[in-house]
N, C-alpha and C positions, 0 to 999 in steps of 0.2 A: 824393456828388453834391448842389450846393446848388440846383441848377435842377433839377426834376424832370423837365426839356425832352431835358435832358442826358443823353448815355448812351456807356461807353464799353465797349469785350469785348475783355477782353485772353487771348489764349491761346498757347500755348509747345509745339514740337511740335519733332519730328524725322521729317527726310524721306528717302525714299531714293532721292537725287539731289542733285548738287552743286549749290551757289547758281544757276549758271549755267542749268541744266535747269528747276530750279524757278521762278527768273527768268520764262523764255519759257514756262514753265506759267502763268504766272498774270496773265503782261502778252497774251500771243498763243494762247494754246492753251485758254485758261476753256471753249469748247464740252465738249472733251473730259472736263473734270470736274466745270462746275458748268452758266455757261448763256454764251452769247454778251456780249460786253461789248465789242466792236468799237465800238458804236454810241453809247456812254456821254459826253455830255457832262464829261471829268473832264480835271482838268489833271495833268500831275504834277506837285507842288509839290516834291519829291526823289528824283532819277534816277541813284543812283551806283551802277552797274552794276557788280558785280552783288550788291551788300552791303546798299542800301537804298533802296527805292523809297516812295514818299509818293504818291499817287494822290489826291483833293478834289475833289468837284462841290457848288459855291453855288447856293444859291437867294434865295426872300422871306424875311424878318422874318428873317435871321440863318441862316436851314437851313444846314444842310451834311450834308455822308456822306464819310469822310475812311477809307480804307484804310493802312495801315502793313504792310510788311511788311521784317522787318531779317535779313538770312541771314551764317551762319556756317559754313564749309567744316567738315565731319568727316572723319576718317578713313576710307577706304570706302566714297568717292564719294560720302557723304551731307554731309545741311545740316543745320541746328539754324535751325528757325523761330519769330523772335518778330513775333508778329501782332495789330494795335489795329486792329478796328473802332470807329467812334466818329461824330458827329454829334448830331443834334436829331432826335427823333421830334414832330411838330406835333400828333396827335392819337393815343389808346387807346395810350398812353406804356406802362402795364403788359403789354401786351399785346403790342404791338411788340418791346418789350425783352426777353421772353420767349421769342419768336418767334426774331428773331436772334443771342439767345445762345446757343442749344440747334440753329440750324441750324450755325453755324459749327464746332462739333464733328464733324459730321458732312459736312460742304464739306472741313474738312483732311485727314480720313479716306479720303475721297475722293481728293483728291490726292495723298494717298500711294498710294491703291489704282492711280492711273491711271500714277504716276511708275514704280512698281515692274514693272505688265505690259501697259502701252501708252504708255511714252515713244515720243511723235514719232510716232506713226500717223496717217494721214490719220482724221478722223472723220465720223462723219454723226449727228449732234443733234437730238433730238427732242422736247418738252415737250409733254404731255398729261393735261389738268384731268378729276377726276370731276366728275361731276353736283353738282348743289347739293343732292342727297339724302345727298351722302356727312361733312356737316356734323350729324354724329350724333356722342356721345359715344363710341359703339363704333365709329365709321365706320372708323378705321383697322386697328382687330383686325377687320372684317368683309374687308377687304382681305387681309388676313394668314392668312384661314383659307380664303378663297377660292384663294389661292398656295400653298394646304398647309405653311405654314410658321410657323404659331402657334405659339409657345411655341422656335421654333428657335433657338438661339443661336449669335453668329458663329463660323466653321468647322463647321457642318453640312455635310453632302453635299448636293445639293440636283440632283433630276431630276423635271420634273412638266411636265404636259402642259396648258399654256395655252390654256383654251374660244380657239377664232380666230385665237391666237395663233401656236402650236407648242410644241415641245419645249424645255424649258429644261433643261440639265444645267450645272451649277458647282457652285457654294456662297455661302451666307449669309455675305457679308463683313462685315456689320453689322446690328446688330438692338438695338432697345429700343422701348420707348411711343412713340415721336415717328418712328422712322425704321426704314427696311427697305434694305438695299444686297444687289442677288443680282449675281455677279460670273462671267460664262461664260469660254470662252477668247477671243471673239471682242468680248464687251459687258459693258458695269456699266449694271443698271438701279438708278435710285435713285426711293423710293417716301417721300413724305414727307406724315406723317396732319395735314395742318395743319388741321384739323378739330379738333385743339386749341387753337388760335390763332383759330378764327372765319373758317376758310378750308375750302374742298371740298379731300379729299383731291388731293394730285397724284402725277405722277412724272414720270421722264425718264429716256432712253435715251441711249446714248454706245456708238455701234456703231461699230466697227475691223475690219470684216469688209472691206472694200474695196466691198461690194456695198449699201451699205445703200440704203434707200429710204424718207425718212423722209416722206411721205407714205400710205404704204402703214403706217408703222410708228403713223403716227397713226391712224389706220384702225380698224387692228385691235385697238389697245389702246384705244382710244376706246368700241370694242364692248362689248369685257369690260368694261370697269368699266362700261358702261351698266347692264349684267347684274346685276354686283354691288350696284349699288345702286339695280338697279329696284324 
């Protein structure tokens, strides 16, 4: 990189779904695995269905945020994903770049998790911030041990009983320093310590229950981590 402005995350994955599925994962279904992007100023600057999509939203002084994603049909109904995030970060470049190269590991993860046991569900989407307490070095292992699931690695069993919450029964579909995915039959919550980035922990829900209530879902989770990090 000769501009330190510049920044690009290339990553290479296999999905379990044909281009086509994947496609409408990530052009119309983003609720279900990562966050709404209906509302994204972006053009597509390459639309060739369903092989390669280019996606681009401009700004001042040069900005951009430019999405790639290039699909290859497998064998068994899967795809072979290659994916360049890329653009200008304007300011805390190191930080930023940190930030979103360590989430997109965990954003494709995701989209494997949602392609494999809730392709095509209707969803109900939730995004809910900790307090600005939870901007502690430990803040995110305080999260982790609050969910009884410190030290868990992905494919644990996982049933524990959430202060306000309810009952969670699934499993730890993902775990490290930076991120927490617990995966039921009905939802994948994703818990992300960005409290190493200079941000309050957060997380997000992506319920396929038919029933969700994502007010109520902010509610309640909004509580417990109050808890956590009061």
């Amino acid at each position: 990189m000769t501009d330190n402005r510049k920044f690009e995350i290339v990553a290479d994955t296999e999905l379990p779904g044909t281009p086509e599925r994947v496609w409408q994962a990530v052009t119309k279904d983003t609720p279900a695995w990562m966050f709404p992007t209906d509302q994204w100023p972006d053009v597509k600057t390459t639309e060739e269905y369903p092989s390669h999509l280019v996606s681009r939203m401009d700004g001042l002084d040069g900005w951009f945020n430019q999405l790639e994603h290039v699909l290859e049909p497998l064998e068994g109904g899967r795809a072979k994903l290659h994916y360049v995030h890329s653009g200008i970060f304007a300011d805390n470049w190191d930080e930023q770049y940190d930030g979103a190269s360590k989430h997109t590991e965990f954003y494709l993860h995701t989209l494997g998790q949602y392609l494999q046991y809730f392709d095509g569900k209707p969803v109900v989407f939730t995004d809910v911030q900790a307090p600005a307490s939870s901007q502690t070095p430990d803040g995110f292992l305080q999260l982790k041990r609050a969910l009884g699931v410190d030290g868990a690695p992905a494919g644990t069993a996982v049933d524990v009983d959430v202060d306000g919450v309810g009952r969670l029964s699934g499993e730890v579909d993902f775990s490290n320093e930076f991120f927490l995915g617990l995966r039921t039959s009905d939802a994948m919550y994703r818990f992300f310590g960005r409290n190493a980035f200079g941000a309050p922990v957060g997380m997000t829900v992506h319920e396929f229950s038919g029933s969700g209530d994502s007010e109520l879902t902010a509610k309640t989770w909004g509580a417990f981590l109050e808890k956590v990090y009061a």
